[in-house]
C-alpha positions as CSV (number, residue, x, y, z in Angstrom):
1,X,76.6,-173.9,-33.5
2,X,75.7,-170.5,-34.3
3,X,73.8,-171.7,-37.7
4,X,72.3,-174.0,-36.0
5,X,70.9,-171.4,-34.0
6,X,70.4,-169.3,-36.8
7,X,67.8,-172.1,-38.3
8,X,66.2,-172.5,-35.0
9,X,65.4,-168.9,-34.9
10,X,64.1,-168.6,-38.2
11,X,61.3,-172.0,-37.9
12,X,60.4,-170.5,-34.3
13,X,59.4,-167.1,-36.5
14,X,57.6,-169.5,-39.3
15,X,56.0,-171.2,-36.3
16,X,55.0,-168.3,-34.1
17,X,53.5,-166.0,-36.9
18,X,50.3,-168.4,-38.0
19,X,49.5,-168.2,-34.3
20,X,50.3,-164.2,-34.7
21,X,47.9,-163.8,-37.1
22,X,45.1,-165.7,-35.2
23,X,45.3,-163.8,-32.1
24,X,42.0,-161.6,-31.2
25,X,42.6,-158.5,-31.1
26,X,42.0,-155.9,-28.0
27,X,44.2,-157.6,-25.9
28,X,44.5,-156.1,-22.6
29,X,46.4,-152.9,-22.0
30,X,48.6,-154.7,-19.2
31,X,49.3,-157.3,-22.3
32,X,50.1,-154.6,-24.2
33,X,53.0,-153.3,-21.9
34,X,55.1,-156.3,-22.7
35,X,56.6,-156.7,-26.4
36,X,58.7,-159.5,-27.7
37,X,61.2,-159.9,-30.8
38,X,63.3,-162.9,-32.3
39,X,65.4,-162.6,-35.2
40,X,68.4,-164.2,-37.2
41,X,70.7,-162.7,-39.7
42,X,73.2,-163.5,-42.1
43,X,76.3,-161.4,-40.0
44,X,76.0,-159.5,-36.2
45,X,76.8,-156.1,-37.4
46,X,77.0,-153.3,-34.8
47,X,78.5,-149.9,-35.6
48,X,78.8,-151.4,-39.2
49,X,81.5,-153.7,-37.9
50,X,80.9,-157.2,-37.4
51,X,79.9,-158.7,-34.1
52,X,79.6,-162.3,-35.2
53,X,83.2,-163.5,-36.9
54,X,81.0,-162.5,-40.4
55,X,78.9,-165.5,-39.8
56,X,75.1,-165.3,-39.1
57,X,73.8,-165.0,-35.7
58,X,70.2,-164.9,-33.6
59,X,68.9,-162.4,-31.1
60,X,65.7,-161.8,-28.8
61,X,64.4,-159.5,-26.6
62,X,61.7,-158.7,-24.0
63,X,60.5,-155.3,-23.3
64,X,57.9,-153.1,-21.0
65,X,56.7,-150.7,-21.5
66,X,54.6,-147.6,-19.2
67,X,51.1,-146.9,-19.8
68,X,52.2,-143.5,-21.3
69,X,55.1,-145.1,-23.5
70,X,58.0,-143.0,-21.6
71,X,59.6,-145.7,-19.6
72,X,61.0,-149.3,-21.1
73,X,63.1,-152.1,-19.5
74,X,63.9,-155.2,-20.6
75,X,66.6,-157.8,-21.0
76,X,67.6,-159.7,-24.6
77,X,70.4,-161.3,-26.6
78,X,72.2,-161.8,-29.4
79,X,74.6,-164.6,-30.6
80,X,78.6,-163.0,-31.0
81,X,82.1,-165.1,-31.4
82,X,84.4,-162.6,-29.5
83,X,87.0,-163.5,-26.4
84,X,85.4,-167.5,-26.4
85,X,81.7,-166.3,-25.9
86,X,78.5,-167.2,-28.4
87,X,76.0,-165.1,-26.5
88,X,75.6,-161.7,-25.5
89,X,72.9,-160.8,-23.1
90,X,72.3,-157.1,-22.0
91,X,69.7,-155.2,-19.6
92,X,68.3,-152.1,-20.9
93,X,66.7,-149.1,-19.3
94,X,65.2,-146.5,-21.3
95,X,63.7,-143.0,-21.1
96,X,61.5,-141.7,-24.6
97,X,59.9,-138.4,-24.4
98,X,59.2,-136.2,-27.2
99,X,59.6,-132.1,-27.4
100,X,59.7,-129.8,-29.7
101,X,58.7,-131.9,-32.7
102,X,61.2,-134.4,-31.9
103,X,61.2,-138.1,-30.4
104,X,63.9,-138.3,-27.9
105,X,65.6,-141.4,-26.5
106,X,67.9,-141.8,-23.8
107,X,69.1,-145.5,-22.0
108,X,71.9,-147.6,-20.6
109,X,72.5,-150.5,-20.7
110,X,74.4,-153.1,-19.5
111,X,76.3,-155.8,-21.8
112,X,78.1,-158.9,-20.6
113,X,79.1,-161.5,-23.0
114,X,78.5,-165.1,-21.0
115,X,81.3,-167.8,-20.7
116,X,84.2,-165.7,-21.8
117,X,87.9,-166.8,-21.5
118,X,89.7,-166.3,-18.4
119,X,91.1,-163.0,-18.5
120,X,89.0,-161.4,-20.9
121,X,86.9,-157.8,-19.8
122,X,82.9,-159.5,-20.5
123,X,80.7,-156.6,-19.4
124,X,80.2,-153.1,-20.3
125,X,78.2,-150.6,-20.2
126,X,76.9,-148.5,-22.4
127,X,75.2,-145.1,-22.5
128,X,72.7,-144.0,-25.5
129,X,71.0,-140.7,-26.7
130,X,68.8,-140.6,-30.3
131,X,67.0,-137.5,-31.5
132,X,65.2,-138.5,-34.5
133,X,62.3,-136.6,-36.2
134,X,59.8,-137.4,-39.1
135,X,58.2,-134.9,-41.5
136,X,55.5,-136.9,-44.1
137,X,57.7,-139.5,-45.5
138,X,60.9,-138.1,-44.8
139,X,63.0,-139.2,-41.4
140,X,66.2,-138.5,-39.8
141,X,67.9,-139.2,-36.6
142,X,71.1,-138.5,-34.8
143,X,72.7,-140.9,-32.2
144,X,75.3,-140.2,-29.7
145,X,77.0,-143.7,-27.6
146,X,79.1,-143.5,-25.0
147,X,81.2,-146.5,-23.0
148,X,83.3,-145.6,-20.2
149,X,85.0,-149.2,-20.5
150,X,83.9,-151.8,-23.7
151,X,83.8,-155.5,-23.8
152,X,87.2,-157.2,-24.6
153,X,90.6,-155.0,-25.3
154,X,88.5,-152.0,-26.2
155,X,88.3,-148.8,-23.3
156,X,86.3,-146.2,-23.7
157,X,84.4,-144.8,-26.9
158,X,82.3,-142.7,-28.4
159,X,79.9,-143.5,-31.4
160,X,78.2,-140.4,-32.9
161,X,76.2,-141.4,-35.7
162,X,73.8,-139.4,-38.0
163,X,70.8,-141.4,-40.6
164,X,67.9,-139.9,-43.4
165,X,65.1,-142.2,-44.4
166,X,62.3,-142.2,-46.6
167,X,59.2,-144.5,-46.5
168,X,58.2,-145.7,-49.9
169,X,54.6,-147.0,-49.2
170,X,53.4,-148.1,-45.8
171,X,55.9,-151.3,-45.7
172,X,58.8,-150.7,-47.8
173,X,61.4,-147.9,-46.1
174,X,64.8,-147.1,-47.0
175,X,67.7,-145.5,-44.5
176,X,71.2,-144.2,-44.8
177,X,73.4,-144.0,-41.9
178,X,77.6,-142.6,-41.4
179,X,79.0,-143.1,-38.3
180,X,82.4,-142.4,-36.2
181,X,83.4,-144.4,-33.9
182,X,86.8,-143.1,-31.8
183,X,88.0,-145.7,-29.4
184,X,91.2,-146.1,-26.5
185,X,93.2,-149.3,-27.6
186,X,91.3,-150.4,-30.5
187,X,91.2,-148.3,-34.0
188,X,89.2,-145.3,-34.6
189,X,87.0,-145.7,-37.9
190,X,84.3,-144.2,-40.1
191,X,81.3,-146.5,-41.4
192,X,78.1,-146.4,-43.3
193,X,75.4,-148.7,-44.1
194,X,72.4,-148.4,-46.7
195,X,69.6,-150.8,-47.2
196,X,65.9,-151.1,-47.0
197,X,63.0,-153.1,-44.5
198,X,60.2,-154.6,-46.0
199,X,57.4,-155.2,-43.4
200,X,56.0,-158.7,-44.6
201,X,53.1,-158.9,-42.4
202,X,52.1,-156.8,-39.8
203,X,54.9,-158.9,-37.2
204,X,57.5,-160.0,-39.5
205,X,60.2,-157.5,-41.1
206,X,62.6,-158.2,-43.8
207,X,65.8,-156.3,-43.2
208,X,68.6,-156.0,-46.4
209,X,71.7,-153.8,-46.3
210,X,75.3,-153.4,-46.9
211,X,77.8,-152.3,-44.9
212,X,81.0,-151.1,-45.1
213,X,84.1,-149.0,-42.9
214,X,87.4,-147.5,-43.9
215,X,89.2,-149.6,-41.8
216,X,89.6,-152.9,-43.4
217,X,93.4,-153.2,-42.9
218,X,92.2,-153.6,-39.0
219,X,91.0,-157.0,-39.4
220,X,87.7,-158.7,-41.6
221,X,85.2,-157.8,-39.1
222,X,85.7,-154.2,-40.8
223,X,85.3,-155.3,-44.7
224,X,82.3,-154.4,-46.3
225,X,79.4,-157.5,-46.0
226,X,75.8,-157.4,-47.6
227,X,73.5,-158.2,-44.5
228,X,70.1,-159.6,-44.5
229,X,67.9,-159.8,-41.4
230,X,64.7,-161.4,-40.8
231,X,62.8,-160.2,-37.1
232,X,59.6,-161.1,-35.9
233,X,57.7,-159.3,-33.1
234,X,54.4,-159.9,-30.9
């Protein structure tokens, strides 16, 4: 099911990018409030753990935008194997103003992962801060994550993560990120990740990276995986 899904995602990218590139442009600015992305990859990694039982997965989203770029909402998905549920779908609320040199983003967001076994904690919530700043090519952010109560067995956790990037050309940019994730009845861990995105076209990006924690004894969602993602937005 979920490489069937996989498939369907990637031919509705090939599909949707001839009629991408055909579009006129100076579309309307209340157009341009509204973005959309569809993706697959090869494993649903989040906090470099994966999401997805290590198999590949799909994921969409739809998001507005204000006028002056300081305000988003939107709703998406992504495909997961956790606790009987395929699909999680979240609502996101964001807040992204910039000070001091720096771009500043702050959201919650609310996860619940659909048709989950009897018994098993589906929702959560989620609360999100990112600092980031960019100096020529050079880039670097830091995130902080907090959950008063995570999907499944999990509690609360925290998620502080920083990352350094450098563009290459115009297309081709490279991040590293290390993160620690400390959590209430599930294990506390360290992971990083390294890889690079290639922008293909101006609406498709090529994502390839590896990941990897030190808590592999915890179970094969935390052994190292080499990821790649395809995404394509309009």
């Amino acid at each position: 099911m979920i490489r069937t899904t996989v498939l369907a995602a990637l031919s509705a990218a090939a599909i949707a990018a001839p009629a991408a590139a055909q579009s006129a442009p100076g579309a309307s600015a209340s157009r341009d409030a509204w973005s959309f992305e569809l993706g697959a990859g090869t494993d649903n990694r989040s906090k470099n753990a994966s999401k997805s039982g290590n198999d590949g997965y799909a994921f969409g989203s739809a998001t507005w935008e204000s006028a002056d770029g300081l305000l988003y909402v939107g709703p998406g998905f992504q495909t997961i194997q956790s606790g009987g549920s395929n699909v999680e779908a979240e609502f996101v609320a964001g807040y992204q103003p910039e000070a001091f040199g720096y771009a500043f983003d702050f959201n919650v967001a609310y996860k619940n992962r659909l048709d989950a076994e009897a018994g098993y904690d589906e929702d959560a919530w989620e609360f999100t801060g990112n600092a980031s700043r960019s100096i020529g090519p050079a880039s670097a952010r830091l995130q902080i994550q907090y959950s008063p109560d995570a999907a499944g067995s999990t509690e609360a956790f925290t998620w502080i993560e920083g990352r350094v990037g450098w563009d290459f050309t115009n297309r081709l940019n490279g991040t590293v990120a290390l993160g620690r994730r400390e959590q209430d009845n599930a294990p506390d861990y360290t992971g990083w990740n390294a890889g690079a995105t290639y922008a293909l076209t101006d609406a498709i990006e090529l994502d390839l990276r590896y990941y990897d924690t030190n808590a592999h004894t915890f179970g094969e969602q935390y052994e190292d995986a080499l990821v790649a993602k395809v995404a394509y937005a309009f």
